[in-house]
C-alpha positions, -999 to +999 in steps of 0.1 A: +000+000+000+011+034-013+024+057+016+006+092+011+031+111+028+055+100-006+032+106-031+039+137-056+008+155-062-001+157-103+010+183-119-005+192-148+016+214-171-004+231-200+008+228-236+030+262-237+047+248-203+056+216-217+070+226-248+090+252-228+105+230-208+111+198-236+128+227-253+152+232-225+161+198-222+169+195-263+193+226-254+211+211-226+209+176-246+225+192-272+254+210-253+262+173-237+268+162-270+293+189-283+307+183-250+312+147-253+324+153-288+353+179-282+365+156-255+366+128-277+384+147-304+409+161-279+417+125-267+423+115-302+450+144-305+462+138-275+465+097-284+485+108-318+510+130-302+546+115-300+559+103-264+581+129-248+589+106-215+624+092-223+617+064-198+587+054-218+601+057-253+627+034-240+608+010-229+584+005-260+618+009-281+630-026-261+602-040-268+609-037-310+587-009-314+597+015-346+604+052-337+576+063-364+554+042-343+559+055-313+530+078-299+506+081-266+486+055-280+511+029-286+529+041-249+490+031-232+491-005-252+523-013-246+517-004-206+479-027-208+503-056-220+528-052-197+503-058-167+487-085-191+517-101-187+526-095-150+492-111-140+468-085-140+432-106-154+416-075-156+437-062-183+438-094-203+403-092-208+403-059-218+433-064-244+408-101-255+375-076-259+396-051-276+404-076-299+373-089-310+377-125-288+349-112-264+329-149-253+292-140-261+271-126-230+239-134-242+217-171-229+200-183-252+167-200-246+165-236-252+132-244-251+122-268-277+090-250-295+058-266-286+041-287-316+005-289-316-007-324-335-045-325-346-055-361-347-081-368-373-113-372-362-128-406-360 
């Protein structure tokens, strides 16, 4: 049984309301989205740009890494193999679903369809 104390009352918003405030909602929808976006484009330039830690560079360089190759993006794969390697589960299955290997997450449902036989009629 409902408790009334937590009930909302109803509000009733008339039409001009409404479209008012869906209207404000599509603007700060929209504003997320150019948000998310710039982020995600900075990341990518950020990703690209060429390692500048020595200690780094010579680290992916031992392990037979081309200089022309060498960028943030190869320095974070190089360190999510590394732990792969030391034991870390975590980051083999990310390095696996990365890949493409990911086991399929979905059960299936088994159950045989139901056949309905109609017997002839004596």
């Amino acid at each position: 049984m409902a408790n009334e104390q937590n009930l909302k009352p109803k509000t009733t918003l008339s039409k001009e309301e409404a479209k008012k405030m869906g209207s404000k909602g599509g603007i700060a929808s929209g504003k997320a989205r150019r948000e998310r976006k710039a982020m995600k484009e900075q990341l990518e330039i950020l990703l690209n740009m060429p390692v500048t830690d020595s200690k780094v560079k010579n680290k992916i360089k031992k392990m037979g890494v081309e200089e022309d190759d060498m960028n943030n993006q190869m320095a974070i794969t190089t360190a999510l193999y590394l732990e792969a390697l030391s034991g870390n589960t975590k980051a083999y299955e990310l390095i696996r679903d990365t890949i493409g290997e990911k086991p399929i997450d979905k059960i299936e449902n088994i159950t045989p369809p139901v056949i309905n036989i109609q017997r002839p009629k004596e």
